[in-house]
N, C-alpha and C positions, 0 to 999 in steps of 0.2 A: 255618604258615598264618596267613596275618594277622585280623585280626579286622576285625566285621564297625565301619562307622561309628560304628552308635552300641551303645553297652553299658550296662549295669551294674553292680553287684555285691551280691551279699550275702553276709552272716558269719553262718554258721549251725555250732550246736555239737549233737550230739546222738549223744554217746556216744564211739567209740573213732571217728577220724576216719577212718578205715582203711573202711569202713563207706560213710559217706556217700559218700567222694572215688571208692568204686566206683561208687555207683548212680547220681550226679549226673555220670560220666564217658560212662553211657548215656543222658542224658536229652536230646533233641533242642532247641535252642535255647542249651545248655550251650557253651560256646567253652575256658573253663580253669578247672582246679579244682587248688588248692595248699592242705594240711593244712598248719596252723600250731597256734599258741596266742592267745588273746585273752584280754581281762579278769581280767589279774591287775595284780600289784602290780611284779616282778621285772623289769628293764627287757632280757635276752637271756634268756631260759629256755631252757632245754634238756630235750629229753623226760626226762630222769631227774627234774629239779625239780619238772616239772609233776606226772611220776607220784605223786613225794612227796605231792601235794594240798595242799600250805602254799603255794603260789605265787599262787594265789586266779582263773589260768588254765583255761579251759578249754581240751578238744581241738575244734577245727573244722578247719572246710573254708571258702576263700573264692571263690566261685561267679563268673567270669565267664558272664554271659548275652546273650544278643540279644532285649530286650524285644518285638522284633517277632514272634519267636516263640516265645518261654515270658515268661510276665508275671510279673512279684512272686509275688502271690496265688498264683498256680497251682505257684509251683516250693518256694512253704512250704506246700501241698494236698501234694506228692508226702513233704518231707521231713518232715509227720504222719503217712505211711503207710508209713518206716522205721525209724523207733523208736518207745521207748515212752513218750512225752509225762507218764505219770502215775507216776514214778515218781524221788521225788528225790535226782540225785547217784549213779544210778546207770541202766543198762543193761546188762540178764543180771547176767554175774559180772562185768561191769566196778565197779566202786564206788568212789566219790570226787566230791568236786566238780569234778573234771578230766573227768567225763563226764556233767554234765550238760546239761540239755536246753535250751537257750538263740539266743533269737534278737537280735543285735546289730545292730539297726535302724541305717542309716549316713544318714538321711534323717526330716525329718518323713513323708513320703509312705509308705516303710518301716514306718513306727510305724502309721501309720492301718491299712495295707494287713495289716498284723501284727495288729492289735487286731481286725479284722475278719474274719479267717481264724480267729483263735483263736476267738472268738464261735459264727462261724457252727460249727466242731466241738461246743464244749460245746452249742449247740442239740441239735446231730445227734446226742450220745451215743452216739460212735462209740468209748466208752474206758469201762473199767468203774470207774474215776474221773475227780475232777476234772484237767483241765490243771494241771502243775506248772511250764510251761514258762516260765522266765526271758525277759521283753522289756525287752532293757536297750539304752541307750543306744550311738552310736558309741565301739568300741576299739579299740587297735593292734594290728594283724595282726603275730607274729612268725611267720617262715615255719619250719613244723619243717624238721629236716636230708632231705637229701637221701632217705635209704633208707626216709624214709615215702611219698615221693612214688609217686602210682600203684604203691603197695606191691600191694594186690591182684591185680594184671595181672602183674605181676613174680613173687611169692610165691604163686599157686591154690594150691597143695600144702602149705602152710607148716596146721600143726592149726588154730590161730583162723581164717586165710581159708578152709578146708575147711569146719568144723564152726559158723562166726558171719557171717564175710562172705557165702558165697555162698548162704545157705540168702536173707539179704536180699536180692538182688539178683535172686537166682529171685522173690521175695513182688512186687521191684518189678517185673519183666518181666509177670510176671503180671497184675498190677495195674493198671500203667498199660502196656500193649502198644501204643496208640497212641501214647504218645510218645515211644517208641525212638527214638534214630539212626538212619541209613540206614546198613546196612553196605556197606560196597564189597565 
């Protein structure tokens, strides 16, 4: 399916990407999402390096959208409300700095829109602590292999999509039910 004229993108990390690349595959306005690694040092990582945690990589997701219909601001409102923002370098029993919580702003407008999302949370004390969440500058997308892609729609049955991804993806159905996809 082609995409729409005009797009964007964001580099969003926030735990085991397996996670997000479900819940951002339901979110309306979403066009393509591909798990990779970003902000490290190693110039092709491979998920084994990254898991080592010396690679200085996180795990994300790179979010094609249609600003006409999900905005910046609103689709980092949905990805504070599937992980857990206050907690550093790690998510559940994931642990490492390969699952931390990090937003890679690709734009000044990104950064504002990021600094003011983050804000307006720590007003709302929506977290029974402070935000921990990394706003770091534009970095290279390395695309992880193939059998992470759309792993959860491929794997439901596998124990971590069972017992980590889908109990998420139930929180964001719930959560945000308006801005589900249309199923066919």
């Amino acid at each position: 399916m082609p995409l729409p004229a005009k797009t964007e993108t964001a580099l969003l990390g926030g735990g085991c990407f397996w996670c997000l690349d479900a819940v951002f595959r339901e979110l309306a306005g979403v066009e393509r999402i591909e798990s990779g690694y970003a902000g490290g040092h190693v110039e092709q990582p491979t998920y084994e390096d990254v898991c080592g945690g010396a690679t200085g990589h996180a795990e994300v997701v790179r979010v094609t959208f249609d600003p006409d219909v999900l905005s910046y601001r609103d689709l980092l409102r949905v990805f504070f409300t599937i992980h857990d923002p206050t907690t550093r370098d790690r998510q559940g029993n994931d642990i490492g700095p390969q699952y931390r919580s990090v937003i890679f702003a690709l734009t000044p407008q990104q950064r504002a829109d990021a600094e003011a999302v983050m804000a307006e949370i720590a007003t709302e004390g929506l977290y029974g602590g402070p935000l921990v969440t990394e706003l770091a500058g534009p970095a290279t997308f390395h695309p992880a292999e193939g059998y992470h892609q759309d792993y959860f729609q491929r794997n439901p049955s596998q124990p971590y999509c069972t017992y980590v991804v889908a109990p998420k993806v139930a929180k964001f159905r719930k959560a945000h039910a308006d801005r589900l996809k249309a199923r066919a």
